[in-house]
Backbone as ProteinMPNN parsed JSONL, in Angstrom:
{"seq_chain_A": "XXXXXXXXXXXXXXXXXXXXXXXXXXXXXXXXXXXXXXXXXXXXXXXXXXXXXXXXXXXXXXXXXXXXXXXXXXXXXXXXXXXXXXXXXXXXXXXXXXXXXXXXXXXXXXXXXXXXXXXXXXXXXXXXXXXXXXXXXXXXXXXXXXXXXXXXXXXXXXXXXXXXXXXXXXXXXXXXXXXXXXXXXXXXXXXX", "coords_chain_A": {"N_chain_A": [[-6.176, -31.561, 10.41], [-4.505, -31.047, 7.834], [-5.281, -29.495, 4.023], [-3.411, -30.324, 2.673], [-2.219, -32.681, 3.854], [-5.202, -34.101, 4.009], [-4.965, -34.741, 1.302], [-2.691, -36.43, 0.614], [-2.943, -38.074, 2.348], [-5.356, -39.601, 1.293], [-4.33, -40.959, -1.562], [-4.45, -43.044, -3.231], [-4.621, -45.041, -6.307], [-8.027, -44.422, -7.899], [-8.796, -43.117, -5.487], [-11.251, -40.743, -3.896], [-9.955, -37.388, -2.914], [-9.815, -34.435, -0.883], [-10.064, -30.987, -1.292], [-9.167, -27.77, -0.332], [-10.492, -25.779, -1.498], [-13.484, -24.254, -2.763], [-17.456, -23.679, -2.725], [-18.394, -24.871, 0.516], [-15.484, -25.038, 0.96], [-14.618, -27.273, 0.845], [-13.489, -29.589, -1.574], [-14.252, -32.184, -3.528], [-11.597, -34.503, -5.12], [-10.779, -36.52, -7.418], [-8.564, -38.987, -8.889], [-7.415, -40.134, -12.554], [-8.331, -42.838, -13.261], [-10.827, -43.229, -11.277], [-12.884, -42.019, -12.44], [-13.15, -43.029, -14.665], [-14.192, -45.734, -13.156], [-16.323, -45.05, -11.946], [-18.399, -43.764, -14.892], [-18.291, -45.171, -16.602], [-18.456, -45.532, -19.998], [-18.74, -42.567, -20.173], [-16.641, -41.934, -19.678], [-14.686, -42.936, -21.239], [-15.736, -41.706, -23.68], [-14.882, -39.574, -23.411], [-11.554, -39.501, -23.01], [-11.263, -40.804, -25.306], [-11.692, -38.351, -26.949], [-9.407, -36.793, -26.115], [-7.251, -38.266, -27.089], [-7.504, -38.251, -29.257], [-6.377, -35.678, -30.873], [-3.128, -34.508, -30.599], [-2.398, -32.26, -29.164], [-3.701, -29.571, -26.532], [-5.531, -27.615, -24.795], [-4.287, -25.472, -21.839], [-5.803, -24.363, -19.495], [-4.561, -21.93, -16.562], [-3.52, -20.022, -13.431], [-2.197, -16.857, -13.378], [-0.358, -15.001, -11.581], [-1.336, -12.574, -10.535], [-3.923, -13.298, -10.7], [-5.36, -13.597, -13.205], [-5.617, -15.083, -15.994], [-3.751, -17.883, -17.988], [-3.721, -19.221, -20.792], [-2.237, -21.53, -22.212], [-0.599, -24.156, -24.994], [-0.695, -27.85, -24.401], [0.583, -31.186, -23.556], [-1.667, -33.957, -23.093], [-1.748, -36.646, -21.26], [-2.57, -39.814, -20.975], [-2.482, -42.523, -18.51], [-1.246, -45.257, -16.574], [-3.713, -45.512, -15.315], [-3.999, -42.908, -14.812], [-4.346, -38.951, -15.394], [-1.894, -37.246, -16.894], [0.372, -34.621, -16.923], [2.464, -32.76, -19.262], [5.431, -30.803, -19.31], [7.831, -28.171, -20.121], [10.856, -27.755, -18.348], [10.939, -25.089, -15.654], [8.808, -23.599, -17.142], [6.145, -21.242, -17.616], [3.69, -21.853, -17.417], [4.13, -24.102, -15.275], [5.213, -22.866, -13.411], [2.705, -21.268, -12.531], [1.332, -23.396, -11.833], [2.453, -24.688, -9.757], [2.295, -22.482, -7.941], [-0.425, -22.193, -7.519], [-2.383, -24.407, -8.066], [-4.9, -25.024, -9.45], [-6.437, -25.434, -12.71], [-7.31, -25.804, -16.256], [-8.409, -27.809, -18.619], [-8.801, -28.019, -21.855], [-10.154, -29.985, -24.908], [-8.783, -30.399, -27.809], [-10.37, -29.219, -30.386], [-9.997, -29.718, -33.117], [-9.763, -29.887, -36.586], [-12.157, -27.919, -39.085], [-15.587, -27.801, -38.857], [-17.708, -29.176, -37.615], [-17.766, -31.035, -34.579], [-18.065, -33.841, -34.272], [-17.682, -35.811, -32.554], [-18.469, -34.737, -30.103], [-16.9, -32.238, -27.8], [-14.943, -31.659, -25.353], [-13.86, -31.074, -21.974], [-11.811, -31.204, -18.935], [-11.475, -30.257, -15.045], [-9.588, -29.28, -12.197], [-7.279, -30.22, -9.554], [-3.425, -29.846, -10.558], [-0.997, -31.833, -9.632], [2.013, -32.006, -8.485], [4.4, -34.256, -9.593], [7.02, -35.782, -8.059], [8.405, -37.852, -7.347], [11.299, -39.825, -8.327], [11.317, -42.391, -9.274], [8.933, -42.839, -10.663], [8.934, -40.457, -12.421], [10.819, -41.374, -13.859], [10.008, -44.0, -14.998], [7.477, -42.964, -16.671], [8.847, -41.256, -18.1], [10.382, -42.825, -19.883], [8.657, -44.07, -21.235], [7.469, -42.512, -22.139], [8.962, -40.211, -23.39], [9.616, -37.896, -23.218], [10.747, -34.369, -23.926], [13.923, -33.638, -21.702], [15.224, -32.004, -18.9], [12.058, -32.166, -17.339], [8.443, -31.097, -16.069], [6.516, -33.286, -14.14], [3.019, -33.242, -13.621], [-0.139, -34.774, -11.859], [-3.047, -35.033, -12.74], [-5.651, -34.291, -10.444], [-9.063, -34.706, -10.58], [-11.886, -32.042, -10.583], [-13.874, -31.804, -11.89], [-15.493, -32.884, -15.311], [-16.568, -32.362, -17.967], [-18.709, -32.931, -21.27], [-19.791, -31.754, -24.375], [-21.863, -31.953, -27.132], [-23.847, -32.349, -29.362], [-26.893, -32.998, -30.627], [-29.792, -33.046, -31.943], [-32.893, -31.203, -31.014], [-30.96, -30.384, -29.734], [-27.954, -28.668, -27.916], [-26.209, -30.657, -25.95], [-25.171, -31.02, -22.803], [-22.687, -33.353, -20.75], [-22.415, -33.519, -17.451], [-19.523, -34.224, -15.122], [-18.876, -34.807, -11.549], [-17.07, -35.875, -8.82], [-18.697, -37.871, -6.652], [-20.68, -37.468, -7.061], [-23.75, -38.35, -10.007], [-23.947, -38.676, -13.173], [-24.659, -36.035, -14.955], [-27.156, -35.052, -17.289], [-27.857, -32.361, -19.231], [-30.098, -30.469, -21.316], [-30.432, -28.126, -24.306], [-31.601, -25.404, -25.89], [-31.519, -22.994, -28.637], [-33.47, -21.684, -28.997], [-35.578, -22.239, -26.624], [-34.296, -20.996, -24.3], [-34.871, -22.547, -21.204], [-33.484, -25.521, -19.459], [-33.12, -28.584, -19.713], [-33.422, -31.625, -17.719], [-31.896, -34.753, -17.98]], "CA_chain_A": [[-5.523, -32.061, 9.223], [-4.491, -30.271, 6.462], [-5.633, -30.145, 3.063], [-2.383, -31.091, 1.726], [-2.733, -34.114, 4.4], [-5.974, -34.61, 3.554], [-5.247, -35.304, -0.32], [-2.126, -37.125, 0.662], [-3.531, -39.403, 3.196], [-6.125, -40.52, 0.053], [-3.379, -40.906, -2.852], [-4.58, -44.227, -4.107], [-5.294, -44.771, -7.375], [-9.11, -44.451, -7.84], [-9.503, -42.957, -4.17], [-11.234, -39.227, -3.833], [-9.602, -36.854, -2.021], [-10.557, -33.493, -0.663], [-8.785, -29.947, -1.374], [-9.701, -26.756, 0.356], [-11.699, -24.739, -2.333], [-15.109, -24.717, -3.322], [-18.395, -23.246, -1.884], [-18.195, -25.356, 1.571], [-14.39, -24.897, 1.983], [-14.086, -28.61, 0.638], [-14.037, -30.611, -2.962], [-13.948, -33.676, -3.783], [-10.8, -33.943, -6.394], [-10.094, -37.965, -7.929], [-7.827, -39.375, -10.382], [-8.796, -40.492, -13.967], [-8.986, -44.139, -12.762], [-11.973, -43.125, -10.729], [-13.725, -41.234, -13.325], [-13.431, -44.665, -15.712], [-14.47, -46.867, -12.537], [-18.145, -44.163, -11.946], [-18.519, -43.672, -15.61], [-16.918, -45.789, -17.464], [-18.908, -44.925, -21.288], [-18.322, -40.784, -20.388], [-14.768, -42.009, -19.422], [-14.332, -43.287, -22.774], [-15.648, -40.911, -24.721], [-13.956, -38.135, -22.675], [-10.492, -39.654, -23.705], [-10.808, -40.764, -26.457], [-11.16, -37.099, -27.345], [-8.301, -35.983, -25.604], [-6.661, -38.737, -27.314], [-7.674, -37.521, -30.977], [-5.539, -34.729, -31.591], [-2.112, -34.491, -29.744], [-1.873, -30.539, -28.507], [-4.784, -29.138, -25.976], [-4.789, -26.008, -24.323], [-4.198, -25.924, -20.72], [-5.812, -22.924, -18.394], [-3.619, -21.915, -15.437], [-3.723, -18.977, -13.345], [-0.881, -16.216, -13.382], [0.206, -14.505, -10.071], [-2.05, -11.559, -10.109], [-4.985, -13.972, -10.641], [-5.274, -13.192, -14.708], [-5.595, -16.601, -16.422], [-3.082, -18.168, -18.965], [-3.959, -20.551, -21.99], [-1.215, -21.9, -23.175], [-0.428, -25.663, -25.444], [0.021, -28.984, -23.359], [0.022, -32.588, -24.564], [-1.709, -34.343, -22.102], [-1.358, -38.179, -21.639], [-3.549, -40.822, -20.235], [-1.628, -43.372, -18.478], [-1.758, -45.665, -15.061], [-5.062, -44.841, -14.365], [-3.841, -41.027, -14.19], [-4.368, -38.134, -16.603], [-0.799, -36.354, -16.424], [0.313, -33.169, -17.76], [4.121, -32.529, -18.571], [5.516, -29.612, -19.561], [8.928, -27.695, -20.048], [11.249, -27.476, -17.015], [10.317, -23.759, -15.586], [7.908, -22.672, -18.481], [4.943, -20.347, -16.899], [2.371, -23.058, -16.768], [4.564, -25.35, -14.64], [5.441, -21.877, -11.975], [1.762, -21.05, -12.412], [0.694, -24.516, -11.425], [3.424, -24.627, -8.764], [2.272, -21.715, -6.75], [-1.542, -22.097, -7.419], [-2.873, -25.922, -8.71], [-6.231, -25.056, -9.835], [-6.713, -25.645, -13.786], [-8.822, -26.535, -16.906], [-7.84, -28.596, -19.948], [-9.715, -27.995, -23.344], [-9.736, -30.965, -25.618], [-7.935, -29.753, -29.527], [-11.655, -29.331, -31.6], [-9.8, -30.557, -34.29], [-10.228, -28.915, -38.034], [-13.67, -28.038, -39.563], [-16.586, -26.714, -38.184], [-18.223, -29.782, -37.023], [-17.324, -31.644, -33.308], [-18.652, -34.7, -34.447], [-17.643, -36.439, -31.332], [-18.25, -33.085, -29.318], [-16.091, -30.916, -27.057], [-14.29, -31.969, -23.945], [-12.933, -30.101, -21.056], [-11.594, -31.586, -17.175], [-10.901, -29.158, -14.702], [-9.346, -29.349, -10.954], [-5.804, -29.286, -9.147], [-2.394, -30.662, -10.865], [-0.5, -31.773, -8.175], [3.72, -32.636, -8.928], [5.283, -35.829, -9.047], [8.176, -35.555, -7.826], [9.212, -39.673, -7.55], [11.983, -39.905, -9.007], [10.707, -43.691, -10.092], [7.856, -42.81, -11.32], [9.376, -40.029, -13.632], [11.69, -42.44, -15.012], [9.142, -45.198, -16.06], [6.685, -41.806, -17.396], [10.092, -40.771, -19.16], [11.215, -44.477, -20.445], [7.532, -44.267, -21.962], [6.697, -41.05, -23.11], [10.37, -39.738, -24.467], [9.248, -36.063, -23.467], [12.55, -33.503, -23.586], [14.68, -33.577, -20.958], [14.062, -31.948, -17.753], [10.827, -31.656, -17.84], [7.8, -31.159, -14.914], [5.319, -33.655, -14.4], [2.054, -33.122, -13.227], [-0.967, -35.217, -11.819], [-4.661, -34.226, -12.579], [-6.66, -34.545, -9.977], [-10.282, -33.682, -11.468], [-12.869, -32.014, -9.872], [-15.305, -32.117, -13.285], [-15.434, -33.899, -16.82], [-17.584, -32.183, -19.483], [-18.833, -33.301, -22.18], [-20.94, -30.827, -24.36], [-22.543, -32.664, -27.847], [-25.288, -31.577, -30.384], [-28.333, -34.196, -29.881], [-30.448, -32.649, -32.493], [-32.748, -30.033, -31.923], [-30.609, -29.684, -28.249], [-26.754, -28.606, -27.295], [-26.27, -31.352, -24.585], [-24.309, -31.369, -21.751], [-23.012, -33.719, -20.002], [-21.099, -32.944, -16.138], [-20.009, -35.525, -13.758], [-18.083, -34.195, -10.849], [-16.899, -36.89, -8.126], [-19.544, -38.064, -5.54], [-22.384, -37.147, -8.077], [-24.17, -39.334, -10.627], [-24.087, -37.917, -14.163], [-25.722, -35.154, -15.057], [-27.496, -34.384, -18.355], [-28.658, -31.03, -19.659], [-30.254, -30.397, -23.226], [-31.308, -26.984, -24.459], [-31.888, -25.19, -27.674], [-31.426, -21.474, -28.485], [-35.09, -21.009, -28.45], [-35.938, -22.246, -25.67], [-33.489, -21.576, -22.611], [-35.055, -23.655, -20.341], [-32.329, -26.391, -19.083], [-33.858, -29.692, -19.611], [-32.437, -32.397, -17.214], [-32.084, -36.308, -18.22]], "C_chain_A": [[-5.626, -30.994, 8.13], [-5.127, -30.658, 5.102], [-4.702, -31.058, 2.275], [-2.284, -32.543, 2.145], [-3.803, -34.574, 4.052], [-5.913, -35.79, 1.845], [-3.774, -36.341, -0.355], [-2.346, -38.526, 1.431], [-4.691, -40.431, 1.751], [-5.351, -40.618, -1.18], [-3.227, -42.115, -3.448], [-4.998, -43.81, -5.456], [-7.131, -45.173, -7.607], [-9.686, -43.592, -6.767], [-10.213, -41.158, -4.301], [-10.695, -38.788, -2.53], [-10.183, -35.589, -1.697], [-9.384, -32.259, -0.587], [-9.881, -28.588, -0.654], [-9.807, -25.786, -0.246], [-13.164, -25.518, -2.349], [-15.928, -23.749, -1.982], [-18.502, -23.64, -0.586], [-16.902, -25.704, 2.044], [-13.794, -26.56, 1.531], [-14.452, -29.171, -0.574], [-13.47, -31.452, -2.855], [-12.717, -33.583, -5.432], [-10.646, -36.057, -6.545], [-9.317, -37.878, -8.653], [-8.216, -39.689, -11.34], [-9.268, -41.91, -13.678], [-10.23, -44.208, -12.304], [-13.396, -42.423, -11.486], [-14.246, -42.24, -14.585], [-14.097, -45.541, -14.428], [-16.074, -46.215, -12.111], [-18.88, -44.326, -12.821], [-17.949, -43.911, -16.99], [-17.546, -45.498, -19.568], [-18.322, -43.876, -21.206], [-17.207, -41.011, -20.572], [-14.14, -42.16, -20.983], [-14.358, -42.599, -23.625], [-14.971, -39.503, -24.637], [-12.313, -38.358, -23.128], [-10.307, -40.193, -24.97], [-10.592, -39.238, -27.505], [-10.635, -36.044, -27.344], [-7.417, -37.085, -26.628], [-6.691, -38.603, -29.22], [-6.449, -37.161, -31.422], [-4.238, -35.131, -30.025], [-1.976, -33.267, -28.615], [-3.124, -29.971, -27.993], [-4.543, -27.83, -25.498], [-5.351, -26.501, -22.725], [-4.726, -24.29, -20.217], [-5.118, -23.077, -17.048], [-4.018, -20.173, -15.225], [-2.299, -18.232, -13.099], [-0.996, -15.676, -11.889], [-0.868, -13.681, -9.328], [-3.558, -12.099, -10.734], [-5.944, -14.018, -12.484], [-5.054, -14.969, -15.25], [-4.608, -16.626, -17.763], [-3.389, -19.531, -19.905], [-3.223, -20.663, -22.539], [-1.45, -23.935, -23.66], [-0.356, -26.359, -24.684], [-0.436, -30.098, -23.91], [-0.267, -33.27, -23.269], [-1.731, -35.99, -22.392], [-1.769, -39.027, -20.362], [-2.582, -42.155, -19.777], [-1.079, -43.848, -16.914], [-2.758, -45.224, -14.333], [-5.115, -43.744, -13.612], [-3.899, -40.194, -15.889], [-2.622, -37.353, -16.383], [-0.574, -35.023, -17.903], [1.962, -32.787, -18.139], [4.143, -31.094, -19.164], [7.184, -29.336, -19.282], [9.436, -27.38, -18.757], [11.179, -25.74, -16.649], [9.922, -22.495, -16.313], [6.83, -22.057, -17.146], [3.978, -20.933, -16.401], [2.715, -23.83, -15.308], [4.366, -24.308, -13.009], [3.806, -21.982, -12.103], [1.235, -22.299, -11.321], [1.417, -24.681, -9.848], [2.535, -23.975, -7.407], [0.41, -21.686, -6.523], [-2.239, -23.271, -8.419], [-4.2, -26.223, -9.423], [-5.805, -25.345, -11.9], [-7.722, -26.242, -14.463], [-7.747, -26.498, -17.821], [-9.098, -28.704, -20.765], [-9.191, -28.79, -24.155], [-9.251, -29.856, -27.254], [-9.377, -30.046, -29.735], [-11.132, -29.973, -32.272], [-10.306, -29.432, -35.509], [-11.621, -29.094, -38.561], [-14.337, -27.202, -38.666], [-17.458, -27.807, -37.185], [-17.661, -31.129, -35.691], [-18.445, -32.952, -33.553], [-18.691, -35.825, -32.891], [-17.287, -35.803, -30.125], [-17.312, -32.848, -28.758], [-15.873, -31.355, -25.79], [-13.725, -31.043, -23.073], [-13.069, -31.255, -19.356], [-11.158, -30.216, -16.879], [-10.555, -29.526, -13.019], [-7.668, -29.024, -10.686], [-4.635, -30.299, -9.803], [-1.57, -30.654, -9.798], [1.121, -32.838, -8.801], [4.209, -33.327, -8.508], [6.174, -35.619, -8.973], [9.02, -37.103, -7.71], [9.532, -39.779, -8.437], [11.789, -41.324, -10.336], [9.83, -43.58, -11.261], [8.063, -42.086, -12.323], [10.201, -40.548, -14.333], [10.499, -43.106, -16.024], [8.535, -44.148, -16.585], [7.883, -41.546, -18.748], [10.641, -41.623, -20.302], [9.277, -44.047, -21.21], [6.883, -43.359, -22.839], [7.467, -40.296, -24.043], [10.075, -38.703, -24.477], [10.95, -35.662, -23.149], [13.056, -33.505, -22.149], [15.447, -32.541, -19.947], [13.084, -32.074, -18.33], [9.523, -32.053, -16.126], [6.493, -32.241, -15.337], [4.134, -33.608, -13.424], [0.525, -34.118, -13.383], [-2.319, -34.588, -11.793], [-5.373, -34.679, -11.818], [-8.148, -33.915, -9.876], [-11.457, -33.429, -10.442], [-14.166, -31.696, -10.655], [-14.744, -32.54, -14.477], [-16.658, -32.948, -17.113], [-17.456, -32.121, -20.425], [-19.906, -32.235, -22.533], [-20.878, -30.872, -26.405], [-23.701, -32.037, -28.627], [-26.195, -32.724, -30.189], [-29.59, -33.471, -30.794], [-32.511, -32.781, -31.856], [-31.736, -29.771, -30.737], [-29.246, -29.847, -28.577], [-27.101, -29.919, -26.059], [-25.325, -32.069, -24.157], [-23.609, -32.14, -20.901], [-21.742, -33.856, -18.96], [-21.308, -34.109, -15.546], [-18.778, -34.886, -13.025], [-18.131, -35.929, -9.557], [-18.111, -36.432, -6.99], [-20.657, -37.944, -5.913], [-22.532, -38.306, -9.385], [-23.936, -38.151, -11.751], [-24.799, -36.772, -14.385], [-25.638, -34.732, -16.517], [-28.11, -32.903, -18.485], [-28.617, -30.857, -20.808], [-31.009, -29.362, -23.291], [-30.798, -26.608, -26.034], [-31.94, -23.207, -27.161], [-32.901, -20.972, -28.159], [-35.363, -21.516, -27.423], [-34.468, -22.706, -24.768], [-33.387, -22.25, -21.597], [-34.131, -25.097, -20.567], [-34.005, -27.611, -19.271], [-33.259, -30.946, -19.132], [-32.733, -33.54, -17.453], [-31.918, -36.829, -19.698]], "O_chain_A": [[-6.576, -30.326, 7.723], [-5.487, -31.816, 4.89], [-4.927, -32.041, 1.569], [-2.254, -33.48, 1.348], [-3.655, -35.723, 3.635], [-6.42, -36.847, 1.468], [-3.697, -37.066, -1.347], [-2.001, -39.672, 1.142], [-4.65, -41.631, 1.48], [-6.052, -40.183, -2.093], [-2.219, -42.418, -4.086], [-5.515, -42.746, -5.795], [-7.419, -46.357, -7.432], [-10.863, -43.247, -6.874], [-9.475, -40.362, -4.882], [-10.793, -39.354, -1.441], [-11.271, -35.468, -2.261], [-8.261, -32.349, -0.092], [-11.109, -28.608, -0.565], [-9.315, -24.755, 0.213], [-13.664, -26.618, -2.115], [-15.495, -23.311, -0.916], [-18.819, -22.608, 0.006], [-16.738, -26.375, 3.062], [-12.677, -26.951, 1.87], [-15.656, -29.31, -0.787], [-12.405, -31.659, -2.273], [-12.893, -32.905, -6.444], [-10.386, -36.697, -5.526], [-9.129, -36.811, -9.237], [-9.444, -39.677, -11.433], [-10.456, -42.199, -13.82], [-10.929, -45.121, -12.743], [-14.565, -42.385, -11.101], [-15.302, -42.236, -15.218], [-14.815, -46.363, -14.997], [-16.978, -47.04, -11.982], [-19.969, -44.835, -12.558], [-17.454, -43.293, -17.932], [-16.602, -45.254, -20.319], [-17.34, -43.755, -21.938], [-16.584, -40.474, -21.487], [-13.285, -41.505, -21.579], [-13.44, -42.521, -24.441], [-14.657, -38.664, -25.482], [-11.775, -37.363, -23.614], [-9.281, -40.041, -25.633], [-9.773, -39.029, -28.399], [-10.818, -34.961, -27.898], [-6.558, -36.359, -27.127], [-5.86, -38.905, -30.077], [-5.635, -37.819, -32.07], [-4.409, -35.721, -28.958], [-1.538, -33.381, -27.47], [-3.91, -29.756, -28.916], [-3.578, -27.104, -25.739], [-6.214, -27.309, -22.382], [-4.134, -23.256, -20.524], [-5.075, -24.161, -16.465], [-4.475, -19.356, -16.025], [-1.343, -18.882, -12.677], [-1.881, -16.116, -11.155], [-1.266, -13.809, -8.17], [-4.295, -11.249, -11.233], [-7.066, -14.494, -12.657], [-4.316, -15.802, -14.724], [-4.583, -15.662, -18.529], [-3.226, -20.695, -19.538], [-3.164, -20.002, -23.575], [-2.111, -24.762, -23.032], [0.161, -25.811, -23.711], [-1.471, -30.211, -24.567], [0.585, -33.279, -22.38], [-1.73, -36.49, -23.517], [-1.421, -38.939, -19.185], [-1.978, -42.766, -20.659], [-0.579, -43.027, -16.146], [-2.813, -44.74, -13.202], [-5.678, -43.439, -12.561], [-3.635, -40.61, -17.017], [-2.502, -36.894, -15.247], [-1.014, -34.735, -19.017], [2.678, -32.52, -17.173], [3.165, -30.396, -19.432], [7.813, -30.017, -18.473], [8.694, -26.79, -17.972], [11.435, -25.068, -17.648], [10.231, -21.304, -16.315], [6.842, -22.445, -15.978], [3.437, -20.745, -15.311], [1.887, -24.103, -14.44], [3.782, -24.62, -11.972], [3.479, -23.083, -11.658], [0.822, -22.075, -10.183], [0.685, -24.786, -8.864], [2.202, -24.522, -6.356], [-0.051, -21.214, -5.484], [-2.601, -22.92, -9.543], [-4.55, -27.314, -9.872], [-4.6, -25.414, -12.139], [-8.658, -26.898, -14.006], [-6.75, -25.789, -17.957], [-10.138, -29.293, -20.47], [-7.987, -28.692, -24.392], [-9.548, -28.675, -27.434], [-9.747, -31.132, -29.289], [-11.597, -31.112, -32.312], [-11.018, -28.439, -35.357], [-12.208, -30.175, -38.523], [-13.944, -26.27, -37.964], [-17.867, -27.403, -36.096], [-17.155, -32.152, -36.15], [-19.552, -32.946, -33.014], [-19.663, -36.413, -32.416], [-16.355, -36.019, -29.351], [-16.394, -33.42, -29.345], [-16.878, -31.4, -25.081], [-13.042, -30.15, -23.576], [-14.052, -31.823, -18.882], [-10.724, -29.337, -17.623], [-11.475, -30.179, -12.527], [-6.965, -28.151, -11.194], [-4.812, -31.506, -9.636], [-1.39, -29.665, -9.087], [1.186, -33.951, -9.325], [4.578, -33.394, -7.336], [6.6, -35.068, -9.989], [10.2, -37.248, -8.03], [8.836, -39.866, -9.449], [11.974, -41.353, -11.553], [9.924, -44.035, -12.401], [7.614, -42.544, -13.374], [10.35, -40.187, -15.5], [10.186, -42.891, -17.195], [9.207, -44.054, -17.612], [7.724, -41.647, -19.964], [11.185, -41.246, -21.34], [9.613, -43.331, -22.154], [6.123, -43.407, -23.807], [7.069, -39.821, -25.107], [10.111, -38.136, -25.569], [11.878, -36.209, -22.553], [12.127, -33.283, -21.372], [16.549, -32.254, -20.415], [12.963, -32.119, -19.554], [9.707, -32.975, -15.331], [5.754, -32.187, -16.321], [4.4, -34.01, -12.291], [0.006, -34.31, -14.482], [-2.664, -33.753, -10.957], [-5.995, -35.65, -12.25], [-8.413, -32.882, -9.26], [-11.912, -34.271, -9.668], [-15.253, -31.399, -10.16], [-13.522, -32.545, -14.63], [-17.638, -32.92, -16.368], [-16.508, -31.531, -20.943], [-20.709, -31.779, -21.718], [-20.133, -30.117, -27.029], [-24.357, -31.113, -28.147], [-25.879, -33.407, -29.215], [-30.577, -33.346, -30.068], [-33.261, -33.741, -32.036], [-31.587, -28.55, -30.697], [-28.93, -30.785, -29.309], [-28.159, -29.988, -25.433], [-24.764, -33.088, -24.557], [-23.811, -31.642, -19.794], [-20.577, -34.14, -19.242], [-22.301, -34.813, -15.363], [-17.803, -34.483, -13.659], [-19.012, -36.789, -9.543], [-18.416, -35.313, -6.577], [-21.64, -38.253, -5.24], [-21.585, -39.025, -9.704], [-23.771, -36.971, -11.442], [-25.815, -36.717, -13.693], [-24.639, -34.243, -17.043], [-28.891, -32.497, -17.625], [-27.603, -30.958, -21.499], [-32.063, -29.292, -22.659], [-30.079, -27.128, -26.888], [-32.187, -22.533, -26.161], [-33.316, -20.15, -27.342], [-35.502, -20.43, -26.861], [-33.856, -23.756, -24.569], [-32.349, -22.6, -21.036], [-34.081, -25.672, -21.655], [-35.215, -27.501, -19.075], [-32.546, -31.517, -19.956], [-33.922, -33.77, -17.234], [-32.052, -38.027, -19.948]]}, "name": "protein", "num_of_chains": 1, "seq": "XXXXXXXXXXXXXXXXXXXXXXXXXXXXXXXXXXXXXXXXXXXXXXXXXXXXXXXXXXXXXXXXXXXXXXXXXXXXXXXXXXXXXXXXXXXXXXXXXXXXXXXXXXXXXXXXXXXXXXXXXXXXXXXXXXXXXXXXXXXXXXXXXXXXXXXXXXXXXXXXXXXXXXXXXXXXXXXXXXXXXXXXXXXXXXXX"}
């Protein structure tokens, strides 16, 4: 079985699937449904601060493996994160020919991340149902073409001040949360 079978054979909503990167040749990639049904607090506070500001920045990789950060409004919606984007802008080919990515939540103005710093990262994978881009389209009113893309995540972090500690916190599918709290003076990772 392929990977592309692999992640199509699991294409429920909530279900993990498996893509053919990572250190053992295999990750675990879900939808956002499943990331609210593990961790449903992180989940929350993870969109709500995608849901702050409107405009994020999207990483994608270019051809010759050189990374591109460009704008993207991303949008929470059927228990999926989706991604749209201009009909054949750079992100969309990028994503096309190589699905990996990371999404940085907007900081927002000021200096202080009062309700810290977000980032997901894994493969966008293109809807092409025609259905389904209607009702997305009938709901969202993005320009006309336009590509849409499903996130399927293979991490959520969250990364928070906790006074005196920076602290971290990763949840990748198949794993339990994970905290980490450290301080400039002392480097030592502190887990829990």
């Amino acid at each position: 079985m392929t990977s592309g079978e692999r992640q199509r054979s699991g294409s429920g909503i909530g279900s993990a699937r498996e893509t053919g990167s990572g250190a053992n040749g295999r990750r675990r990639v879900v939808g956002w449904a499943a990331v609210e049904a593990a961790v449903p607090g992180f989940a929350a506070a993870v969109r709500e601060r995608f849901e702050a500001y409107r405009h994020h920045v999207l990483a994608t990789l270019r051809a010759d493996g050189a990374p591109r950060l460009t704008g993207l409004e991303a949008d929470f919606r059927h228990g999926e994160l989706w991604l749209g984007m201009m009909t054949g802008s750079r992100k969309a080919l990028d994503l096309r020919r190589d699905p990996r990515f990371a999404l940085h939540a907007n900081p927002g103005g000021g200096r202080e991340l009062a309700d810290g710093d977000v980032r997901v990262a894994g493969r966008a994978v293109e809807e092409t149902d025609p259905g389904l881009k209607a009702r997305y389209a009938a709901a969202v009113k993005p320009p006309e073409p336009f590509h849409l893309f499903r996130a399927e995540l293979t991490e959520v972090v969250r990364t928070s001040v906790e006074p005196p500690f920076l602290k971290l916190e990763v949840w990748r599918p198949g794993r339990p949360l994970r905290t980490i709290r450290r301080t400039s003076e002392d480097p030592q990772l502190r887990e829990g």
